[in-house]
N, C-alpha and C positions, 0 to 999 in steps of 0.2 A: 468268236469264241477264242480262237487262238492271239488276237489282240489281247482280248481281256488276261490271260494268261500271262501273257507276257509282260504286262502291265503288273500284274500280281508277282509276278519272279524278280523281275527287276524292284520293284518295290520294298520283297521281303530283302533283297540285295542292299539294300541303301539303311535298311534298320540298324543291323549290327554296325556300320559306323559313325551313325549318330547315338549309340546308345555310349561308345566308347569317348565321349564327348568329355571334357574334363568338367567337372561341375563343381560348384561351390561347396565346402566341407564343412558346415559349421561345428563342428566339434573340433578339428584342427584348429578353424580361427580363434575358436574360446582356447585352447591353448596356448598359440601365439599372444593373442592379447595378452594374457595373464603371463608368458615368459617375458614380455616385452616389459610389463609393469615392473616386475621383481628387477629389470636390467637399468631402470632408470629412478627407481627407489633411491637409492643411496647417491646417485651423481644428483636428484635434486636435492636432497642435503648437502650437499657441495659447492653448488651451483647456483640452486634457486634461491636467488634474492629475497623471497618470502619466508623461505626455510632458514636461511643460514645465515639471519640475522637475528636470529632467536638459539641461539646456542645452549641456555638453560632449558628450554622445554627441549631441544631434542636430545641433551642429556638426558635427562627425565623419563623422555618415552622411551629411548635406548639401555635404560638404566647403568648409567657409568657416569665417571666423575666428570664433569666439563674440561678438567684437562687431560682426558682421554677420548673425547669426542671426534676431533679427526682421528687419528688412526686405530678407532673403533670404526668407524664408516667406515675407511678404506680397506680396512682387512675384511669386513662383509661385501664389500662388494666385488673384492678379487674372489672370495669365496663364491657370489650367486655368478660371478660371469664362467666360474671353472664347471657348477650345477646346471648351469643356461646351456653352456657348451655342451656338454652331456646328452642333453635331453633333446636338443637340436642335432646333431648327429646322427639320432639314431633317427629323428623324422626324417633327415636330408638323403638316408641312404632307401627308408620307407619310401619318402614323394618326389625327391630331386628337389629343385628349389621350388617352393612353396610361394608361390607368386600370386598375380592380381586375378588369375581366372581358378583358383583354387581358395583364395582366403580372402579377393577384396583388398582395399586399401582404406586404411594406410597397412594395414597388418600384412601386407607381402614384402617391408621392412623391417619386420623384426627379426626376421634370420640374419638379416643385413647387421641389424643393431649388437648381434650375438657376437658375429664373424670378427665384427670391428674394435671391437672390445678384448679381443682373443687374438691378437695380432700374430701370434707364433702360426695361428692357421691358414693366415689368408695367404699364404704360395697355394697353399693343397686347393683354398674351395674359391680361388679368385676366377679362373679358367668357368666356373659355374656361374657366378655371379656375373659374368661377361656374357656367354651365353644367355641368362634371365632378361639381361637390361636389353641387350638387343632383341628378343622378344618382345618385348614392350612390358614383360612379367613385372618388371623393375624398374623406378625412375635412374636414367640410363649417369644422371649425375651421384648417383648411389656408386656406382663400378668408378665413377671417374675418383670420388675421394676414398676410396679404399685401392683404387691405383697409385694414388700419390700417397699414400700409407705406407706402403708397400715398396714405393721407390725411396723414398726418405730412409725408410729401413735397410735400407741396400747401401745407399747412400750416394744415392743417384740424383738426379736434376725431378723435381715433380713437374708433371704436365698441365695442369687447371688451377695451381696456387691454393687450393684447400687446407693446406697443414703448417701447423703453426708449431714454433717449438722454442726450446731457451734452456741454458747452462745455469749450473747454481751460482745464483746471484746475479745474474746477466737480463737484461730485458729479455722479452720474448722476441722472436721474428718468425715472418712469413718465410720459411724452407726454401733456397734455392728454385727458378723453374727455368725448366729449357725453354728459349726463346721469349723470356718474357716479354716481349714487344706484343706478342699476338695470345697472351694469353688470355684475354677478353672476350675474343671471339672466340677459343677454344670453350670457355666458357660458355658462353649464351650458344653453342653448337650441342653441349651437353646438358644442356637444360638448367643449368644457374640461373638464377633471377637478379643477381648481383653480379659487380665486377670486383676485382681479386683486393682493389684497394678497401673497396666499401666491408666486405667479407673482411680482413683485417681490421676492423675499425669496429666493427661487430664484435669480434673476438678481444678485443680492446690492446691489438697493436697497431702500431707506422709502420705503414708499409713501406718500405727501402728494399729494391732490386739487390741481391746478395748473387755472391756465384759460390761454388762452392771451394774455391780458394778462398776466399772473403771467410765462409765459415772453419776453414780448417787452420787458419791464421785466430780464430775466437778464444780466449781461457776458455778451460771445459769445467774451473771450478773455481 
């Protein structure tokens, strides 16, 4: 009898921290999805080769003149990433980061998609998003190009060769990286599936090793 009991004690002991178990929110995730959709709305107008080679219908569906059509996109989409920002804040102080064992993937990216888009925040919410990736919340090469975001903005050497960028008028380039001899395995340590040349080449630059005397010698206009 006293087995049995104790068996029962210990038992009911072991409930309360499984019940505190974080579980899947589907109501958060229909949120994320759909802040996620609204953040990449106007970048495929931009971007997506299907979309923006059709410039008269998406004047049409936007209804403004075809030669207002970029900087109608762009002004809506600084406007939904300033609304995105918003409405993410206030979940990130409700749930923390909002990861793979609360919403599933891909959708434990789209806080990510928010952050990155909003560059003025990522000092405040980088430290989190470091935290998430090494939980595994996160794919851990999500922190590595919002590190090199981050460092570029500083105007620092990037680490994983992620960020591309270019002066008016100027070709684009791959950003400065410290050490670029080993930035390949830095890479495929962070979970790229590509190496930093091919990634440029994707983005549709040549990759050329820069340092950042090389860039500070560059016209800015």
């Amino acid at each position: 009898m006293k087995h049995i009991l104790r068996v029962a004690l210990l038992s009911g002991l072991a409930l309360p921290a499984a019940a505190q178990a974080p579980k899947l929110n589907p109501q958060l995730k229909h949120e994320l999805d759909s802040i996620y959709a609204v953040d990449q709305r106007y970048r495929e107008m931009l971007f997506d080769p299907q979309q923006s080679r059709n410039p008269d219908s998406l004047a049409a569906v936007l209804g403004v003149p075809k030669a207002e059509l970029n900087k109608t996109i762009m002004d809506r989409m600084v406007q939904t990433d300033k609304t995105n920002l918003a409405r993410v804040q206030v979940l990130l102080k409700q749930y923390g980061y909002p990861g793979k064992t609360l919403v599933g993937t891909p959708t434990n990216e789209a806080v990510w998609h928010v952050i990155q888009h909003n560059p003025a925040t990522i000092p405040q919410y980088l430290p989190l998003i470091k935290a998430a990736a090494e939980k595994g919340e996160l794919p851990f090469s999500r922190y590595a190009m919002m590190l090199d975001r981050q460092l570029m903005t500083e105007g620092k050497e990037q680490l994983y060769g992620t960020q591309v960028t270019g002066y008016n008028g100027q070709p684009a380039f791959v950003w400065p990286i410290q050490n670029a001899a080993q930035v390949n395995q830095r890479r495929k340590q962070a979970g790229f599936t590509n190496t930093v040349e091919q990634n440029a080449t994707r983005l549709g630059v040549t990759y050329k090793v820069l340092t950042l005397e090389d860039v500070a010698k560059m016209p800015k206009q």
